[in-house]
N, CA, C and O atoms as a GROMACS GRO file, in nm:
protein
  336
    1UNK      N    1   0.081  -0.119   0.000
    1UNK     CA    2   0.000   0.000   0.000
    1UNK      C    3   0.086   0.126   0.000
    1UNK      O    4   0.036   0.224  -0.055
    2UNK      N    5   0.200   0.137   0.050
    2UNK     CA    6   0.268   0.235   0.046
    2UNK      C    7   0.366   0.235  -0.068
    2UNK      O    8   0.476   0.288  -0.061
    3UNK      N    9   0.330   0.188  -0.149
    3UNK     CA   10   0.421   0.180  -0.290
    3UNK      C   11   0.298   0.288  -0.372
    3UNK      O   12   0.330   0.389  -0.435
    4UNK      N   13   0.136   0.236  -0.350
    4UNK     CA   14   0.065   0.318  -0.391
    4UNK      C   15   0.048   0.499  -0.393
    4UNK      O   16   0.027   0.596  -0.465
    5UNK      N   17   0.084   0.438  -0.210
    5UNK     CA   18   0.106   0.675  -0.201
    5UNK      C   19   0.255   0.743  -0.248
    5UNK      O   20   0.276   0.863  -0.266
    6UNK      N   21   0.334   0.652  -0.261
    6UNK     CA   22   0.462   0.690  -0.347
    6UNK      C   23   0.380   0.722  -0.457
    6UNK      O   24   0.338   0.837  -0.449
    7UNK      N   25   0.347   0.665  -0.548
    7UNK     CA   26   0.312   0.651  -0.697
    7UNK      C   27   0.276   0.772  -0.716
    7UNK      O   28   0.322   0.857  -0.792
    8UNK      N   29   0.138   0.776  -0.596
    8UNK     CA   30  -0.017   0.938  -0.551
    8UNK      C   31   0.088   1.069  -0.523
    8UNK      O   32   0.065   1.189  -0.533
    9UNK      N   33   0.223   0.993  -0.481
    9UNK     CA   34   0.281   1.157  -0.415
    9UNK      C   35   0.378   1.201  -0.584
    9UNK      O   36   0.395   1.314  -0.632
   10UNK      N   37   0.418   1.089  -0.631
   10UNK     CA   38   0.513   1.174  -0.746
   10UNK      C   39   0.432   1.202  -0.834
   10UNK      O   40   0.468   1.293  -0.907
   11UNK      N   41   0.290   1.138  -0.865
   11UNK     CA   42   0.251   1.211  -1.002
   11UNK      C   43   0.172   1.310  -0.962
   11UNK      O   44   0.120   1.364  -1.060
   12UNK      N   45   0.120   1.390  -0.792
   12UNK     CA   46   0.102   1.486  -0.754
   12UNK      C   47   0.231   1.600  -0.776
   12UNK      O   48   0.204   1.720  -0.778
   13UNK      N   49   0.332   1.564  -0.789
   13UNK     CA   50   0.443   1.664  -0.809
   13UNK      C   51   0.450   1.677  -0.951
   13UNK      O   52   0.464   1.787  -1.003
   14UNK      N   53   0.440   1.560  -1.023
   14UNK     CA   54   0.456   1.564  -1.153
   14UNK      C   55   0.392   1.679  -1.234
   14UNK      O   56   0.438   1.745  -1.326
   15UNK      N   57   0.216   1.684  -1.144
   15UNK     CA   58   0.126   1.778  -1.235
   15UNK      C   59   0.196   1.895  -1.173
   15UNK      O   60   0.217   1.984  -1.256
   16UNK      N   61   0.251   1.930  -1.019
   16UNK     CA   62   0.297   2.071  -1.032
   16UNK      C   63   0.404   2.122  -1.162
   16UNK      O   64   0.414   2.230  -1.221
   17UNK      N   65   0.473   1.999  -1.174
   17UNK     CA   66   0.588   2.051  -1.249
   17UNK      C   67   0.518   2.064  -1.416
   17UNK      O   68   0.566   2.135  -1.504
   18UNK      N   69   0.472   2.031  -1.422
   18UNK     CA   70   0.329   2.057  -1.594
   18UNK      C   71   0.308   2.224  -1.542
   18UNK      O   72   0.346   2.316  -1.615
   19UNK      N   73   0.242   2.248  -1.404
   19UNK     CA   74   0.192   2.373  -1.399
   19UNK      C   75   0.306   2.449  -1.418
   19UNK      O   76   0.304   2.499  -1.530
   20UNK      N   77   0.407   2.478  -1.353
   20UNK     CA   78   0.486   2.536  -1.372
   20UNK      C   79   0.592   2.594  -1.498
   20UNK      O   80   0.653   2.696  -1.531
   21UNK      N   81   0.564   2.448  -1.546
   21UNK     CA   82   0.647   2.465  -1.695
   21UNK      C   83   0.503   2.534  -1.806
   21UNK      O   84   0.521   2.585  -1.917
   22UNK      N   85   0.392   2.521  -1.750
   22UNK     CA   86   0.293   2.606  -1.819
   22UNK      C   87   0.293   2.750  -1.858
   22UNK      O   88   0.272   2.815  -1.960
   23UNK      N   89   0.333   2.776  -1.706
   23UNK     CA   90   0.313   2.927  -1.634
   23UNK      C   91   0.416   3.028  -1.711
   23UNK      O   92   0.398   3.142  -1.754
   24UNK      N   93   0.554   2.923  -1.712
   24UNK     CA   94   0.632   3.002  -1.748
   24UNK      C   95   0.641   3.002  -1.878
   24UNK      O   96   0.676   3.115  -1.911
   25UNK      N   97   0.628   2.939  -1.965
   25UNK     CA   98   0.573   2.938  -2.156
   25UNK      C   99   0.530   3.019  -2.194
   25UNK      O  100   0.536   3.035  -2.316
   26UNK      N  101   0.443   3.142  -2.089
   26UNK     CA  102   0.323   3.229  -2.126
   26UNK      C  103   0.448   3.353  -2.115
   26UNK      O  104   0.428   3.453  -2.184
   27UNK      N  105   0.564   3.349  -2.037
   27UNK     CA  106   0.682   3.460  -2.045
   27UNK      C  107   0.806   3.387  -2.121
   27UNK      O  108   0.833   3.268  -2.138
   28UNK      N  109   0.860   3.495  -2.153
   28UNK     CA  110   1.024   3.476  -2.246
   28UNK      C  111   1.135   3.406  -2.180
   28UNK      O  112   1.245   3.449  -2.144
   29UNK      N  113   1.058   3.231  -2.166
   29UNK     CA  114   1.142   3.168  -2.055
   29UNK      C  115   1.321   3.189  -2.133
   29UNK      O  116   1.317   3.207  -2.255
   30UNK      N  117   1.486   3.186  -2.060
   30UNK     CA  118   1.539   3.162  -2.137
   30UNK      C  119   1.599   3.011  -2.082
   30UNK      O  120   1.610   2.969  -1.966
   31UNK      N  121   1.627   2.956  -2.196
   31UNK     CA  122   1.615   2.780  -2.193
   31UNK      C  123   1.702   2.739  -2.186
   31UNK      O  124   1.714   2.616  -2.186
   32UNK      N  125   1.863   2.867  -2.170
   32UNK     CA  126   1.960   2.777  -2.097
   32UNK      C  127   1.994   2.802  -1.930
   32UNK      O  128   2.094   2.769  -1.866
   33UNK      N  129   1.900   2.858  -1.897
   33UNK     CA  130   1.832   2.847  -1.747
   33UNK      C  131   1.817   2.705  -1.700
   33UNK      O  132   1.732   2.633  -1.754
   34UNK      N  133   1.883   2.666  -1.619
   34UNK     CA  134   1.892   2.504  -1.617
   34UNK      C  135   1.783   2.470  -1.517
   34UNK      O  136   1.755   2.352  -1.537
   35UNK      N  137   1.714   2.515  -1.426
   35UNK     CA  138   1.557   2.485  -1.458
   35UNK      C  139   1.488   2.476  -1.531
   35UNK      O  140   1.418   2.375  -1.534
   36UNK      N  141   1.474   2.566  -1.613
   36UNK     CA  142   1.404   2.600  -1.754
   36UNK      C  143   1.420   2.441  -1.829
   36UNK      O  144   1.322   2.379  -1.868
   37UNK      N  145   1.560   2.391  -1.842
   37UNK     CA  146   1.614   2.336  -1.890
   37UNK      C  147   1.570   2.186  -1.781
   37UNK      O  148   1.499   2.118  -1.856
   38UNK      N  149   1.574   2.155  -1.725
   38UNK     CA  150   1.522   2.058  -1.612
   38UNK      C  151   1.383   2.058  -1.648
   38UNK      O  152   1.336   1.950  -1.686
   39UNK      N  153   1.278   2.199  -1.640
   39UNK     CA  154   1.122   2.158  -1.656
   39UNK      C  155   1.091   2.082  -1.824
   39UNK      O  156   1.015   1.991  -1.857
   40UNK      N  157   1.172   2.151  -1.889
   40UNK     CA  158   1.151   2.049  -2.035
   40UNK      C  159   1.204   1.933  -2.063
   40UNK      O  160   1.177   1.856  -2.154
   41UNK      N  161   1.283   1.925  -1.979
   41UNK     CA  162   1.360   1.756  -1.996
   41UNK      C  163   1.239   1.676  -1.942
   41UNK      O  164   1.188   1.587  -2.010
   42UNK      N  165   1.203   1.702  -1.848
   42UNK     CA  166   1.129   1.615  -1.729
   42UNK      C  167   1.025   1.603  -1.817
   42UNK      O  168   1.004   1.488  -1.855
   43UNK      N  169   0.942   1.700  -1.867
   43UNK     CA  170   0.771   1.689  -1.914
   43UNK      C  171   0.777   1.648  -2.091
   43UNK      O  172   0.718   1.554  -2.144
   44UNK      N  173   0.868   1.752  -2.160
   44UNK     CA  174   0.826   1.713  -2.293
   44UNK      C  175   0.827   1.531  -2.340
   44UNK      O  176   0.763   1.481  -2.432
   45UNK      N  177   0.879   1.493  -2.286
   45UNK     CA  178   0.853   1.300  -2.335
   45UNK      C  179   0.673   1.274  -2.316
   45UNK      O  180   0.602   1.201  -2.386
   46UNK      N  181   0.642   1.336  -2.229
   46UNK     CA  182   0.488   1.341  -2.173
   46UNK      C  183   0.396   1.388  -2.304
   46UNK      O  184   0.315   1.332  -2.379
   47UNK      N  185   0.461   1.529  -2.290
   47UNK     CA  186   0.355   1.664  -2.370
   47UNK      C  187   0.366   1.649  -2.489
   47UNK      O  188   0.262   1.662  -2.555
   48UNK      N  189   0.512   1.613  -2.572
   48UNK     CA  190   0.486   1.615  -2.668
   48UNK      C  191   0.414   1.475  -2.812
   48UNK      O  192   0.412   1.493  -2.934
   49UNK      N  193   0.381   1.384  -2.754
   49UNK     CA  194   0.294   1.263  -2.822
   49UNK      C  195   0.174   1.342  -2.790
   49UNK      O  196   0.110   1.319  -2.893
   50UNK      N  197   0.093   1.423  -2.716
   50UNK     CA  198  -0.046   1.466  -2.696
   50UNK      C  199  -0.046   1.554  -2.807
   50UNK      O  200  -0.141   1.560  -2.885
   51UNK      N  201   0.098   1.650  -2.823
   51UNK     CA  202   0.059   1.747  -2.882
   51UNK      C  203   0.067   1.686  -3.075
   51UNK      O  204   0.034   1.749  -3.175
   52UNK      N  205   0.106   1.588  -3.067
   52UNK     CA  206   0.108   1.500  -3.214
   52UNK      C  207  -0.028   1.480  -3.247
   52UNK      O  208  -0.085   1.505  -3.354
   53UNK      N  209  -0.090   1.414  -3.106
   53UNK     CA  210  -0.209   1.383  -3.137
   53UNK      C  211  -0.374   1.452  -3.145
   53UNK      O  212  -0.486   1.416  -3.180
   54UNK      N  213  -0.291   1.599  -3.077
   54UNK     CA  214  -0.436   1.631  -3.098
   54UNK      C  215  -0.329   1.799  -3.117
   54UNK      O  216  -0.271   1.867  -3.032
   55UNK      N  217  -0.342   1.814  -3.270
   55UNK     CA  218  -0.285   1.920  -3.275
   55UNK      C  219  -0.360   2.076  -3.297
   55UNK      O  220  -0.416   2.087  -3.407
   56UNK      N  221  -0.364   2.140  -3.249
   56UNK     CA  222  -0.406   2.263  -3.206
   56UNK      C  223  -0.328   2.387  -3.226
   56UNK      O  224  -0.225   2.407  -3.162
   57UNK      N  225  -0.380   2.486  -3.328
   57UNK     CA  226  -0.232   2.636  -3.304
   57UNK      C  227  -0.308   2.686  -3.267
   57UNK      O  228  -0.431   2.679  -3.260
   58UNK      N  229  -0.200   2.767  -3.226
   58UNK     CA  230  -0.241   2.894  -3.123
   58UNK      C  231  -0.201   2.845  -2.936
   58UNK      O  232  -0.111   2.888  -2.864
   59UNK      N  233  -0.292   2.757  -2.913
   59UNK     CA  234  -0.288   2.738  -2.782
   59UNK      C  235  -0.281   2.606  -2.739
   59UNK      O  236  -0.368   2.520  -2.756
   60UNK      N  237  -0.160   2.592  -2.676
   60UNK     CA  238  -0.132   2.427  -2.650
   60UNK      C  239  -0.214   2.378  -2.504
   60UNK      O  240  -0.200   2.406  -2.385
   61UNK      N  241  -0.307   2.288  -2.583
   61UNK     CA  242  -0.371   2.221  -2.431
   61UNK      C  243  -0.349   2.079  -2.385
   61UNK      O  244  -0.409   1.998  -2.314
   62UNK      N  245  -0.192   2.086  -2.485
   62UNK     CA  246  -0.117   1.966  -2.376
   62UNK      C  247  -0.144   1.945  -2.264
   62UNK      O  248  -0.229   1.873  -2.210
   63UNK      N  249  -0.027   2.047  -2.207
   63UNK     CA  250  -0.078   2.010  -2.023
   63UNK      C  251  -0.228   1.996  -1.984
   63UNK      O  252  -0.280   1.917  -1.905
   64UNK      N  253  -0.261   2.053  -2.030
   64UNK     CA  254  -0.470   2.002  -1.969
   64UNK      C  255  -0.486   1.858  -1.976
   64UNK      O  256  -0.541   1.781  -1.897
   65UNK      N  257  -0.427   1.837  -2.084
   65UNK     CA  258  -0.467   1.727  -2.134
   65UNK      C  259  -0.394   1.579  -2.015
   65UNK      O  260  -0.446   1.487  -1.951
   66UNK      N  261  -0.260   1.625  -2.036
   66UNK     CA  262  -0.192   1.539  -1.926
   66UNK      C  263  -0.219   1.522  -1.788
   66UNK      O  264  -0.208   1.423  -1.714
   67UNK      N  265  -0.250   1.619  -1.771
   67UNK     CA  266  -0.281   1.677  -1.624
   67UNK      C  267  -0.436   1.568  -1.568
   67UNK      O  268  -0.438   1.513  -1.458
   68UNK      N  269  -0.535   1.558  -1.658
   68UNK     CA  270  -0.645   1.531  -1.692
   68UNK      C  271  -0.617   1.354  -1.674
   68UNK      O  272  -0.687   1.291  -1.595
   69UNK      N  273  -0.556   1.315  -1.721
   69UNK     CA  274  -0.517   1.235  -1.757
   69UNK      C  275  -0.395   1.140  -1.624
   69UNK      O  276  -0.421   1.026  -1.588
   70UNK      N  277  -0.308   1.196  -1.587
   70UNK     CA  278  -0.284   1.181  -1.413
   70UNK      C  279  -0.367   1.159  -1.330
   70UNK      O  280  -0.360   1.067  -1.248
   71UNK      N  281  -0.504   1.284  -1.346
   71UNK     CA  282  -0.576   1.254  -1.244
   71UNK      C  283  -0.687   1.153  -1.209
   71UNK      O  284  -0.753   1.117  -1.111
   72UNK      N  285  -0.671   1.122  -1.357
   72UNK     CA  286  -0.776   0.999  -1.348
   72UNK      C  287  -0.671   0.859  -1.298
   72UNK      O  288  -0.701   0.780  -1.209
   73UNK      N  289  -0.584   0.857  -1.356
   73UNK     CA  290  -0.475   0.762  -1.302
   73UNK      C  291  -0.515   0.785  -1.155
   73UNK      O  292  -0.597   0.719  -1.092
   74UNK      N  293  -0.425   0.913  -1.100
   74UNK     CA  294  -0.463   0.881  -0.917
   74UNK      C  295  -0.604   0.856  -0.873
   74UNK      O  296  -0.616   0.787  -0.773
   75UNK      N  297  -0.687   0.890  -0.916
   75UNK     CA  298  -0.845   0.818  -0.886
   75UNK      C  299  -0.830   0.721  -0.859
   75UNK      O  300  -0.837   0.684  -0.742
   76UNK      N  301  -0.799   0.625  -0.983
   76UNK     CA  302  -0.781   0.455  -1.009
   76UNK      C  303  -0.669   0.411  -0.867
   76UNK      O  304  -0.696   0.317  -0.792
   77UNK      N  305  -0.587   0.468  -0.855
   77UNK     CA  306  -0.535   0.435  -0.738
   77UNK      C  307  -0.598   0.434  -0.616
   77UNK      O  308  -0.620   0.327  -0.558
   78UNK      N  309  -0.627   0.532  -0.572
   78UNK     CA  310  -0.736   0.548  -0.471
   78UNK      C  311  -0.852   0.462  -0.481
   78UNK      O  312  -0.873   0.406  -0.373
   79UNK      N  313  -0.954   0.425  -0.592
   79UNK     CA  314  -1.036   0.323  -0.557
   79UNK      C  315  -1.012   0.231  -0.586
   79UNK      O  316  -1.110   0.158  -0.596
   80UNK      N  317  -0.854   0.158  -0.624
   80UNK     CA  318  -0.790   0.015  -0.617
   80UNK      C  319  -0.744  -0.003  -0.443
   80UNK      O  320  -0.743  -0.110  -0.382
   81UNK      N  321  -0.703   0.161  -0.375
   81UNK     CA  322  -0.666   0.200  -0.216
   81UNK      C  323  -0.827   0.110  -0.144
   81UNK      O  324  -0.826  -0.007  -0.104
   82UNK      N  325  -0.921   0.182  -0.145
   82UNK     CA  326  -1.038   0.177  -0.090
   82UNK      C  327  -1.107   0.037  -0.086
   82UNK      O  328  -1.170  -0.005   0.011
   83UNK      N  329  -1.084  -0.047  -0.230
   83UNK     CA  330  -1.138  -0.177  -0.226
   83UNK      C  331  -1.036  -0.264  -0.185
   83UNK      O  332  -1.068  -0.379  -0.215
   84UNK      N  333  -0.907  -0.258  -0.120
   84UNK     CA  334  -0.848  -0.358  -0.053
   84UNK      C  335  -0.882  -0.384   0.104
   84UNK      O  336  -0.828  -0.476   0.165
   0.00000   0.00000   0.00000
C-alpha cells in the first residue's frame, strides 16, 4: 500500500511541475536556465505525443490534457486504495 502513495505523491508533483512549466511558456522563458532546462527535460517526453495527437495552433492544451489524464490515473489508485 505504500508503494501506492509513493506513486499518488510523485505524479502529484509531476502535475505541479506541468503547472509550472505552463506558467512560465506564457513569459520569455530563457532555456539555458537550467531549470528551464530541467522543466523540459522532465515533461516534454509526456507533452509532446499529446501534442502530435491532438494538434491545435495557437494554444497548446497539452498540459490540460496530461494533467487530466494523471488525475484519473490517481483516482484509479485510490479506488484500487479503498477496495483492498
Amino acid at each position: 500500500m505504500s508503494l501506492l502513495y509513493l506513486i499518488d505523491w510523485l505524479l502529484r508533483i509531476y502535475v505541479w511541475i506541468i503547472i509550472i512549466r505552463a506558467i512560465i511558456s506564457w513569459f520569455s522563458p530563457n532555456y539555458s536556465n537550467p531549470f528551464i532546462h530541467f522543466l523540459i527535460t522532465v515533461t516534454e517526453p509526456v507533452l509532446s505525443p499529446i501534442r502530435r495527437l491532438i494538434p491545435i495552433r495557437g494554444i497548446d492544451i497539452s498540459p490540460i490534457i496530461v494533467i487530466l489524464i494523471i488525475e484519473f490515473i490517481r483516482r484509479q489508485i485510490f479506488y484500487f486504495i479503498v477496495k483492498m
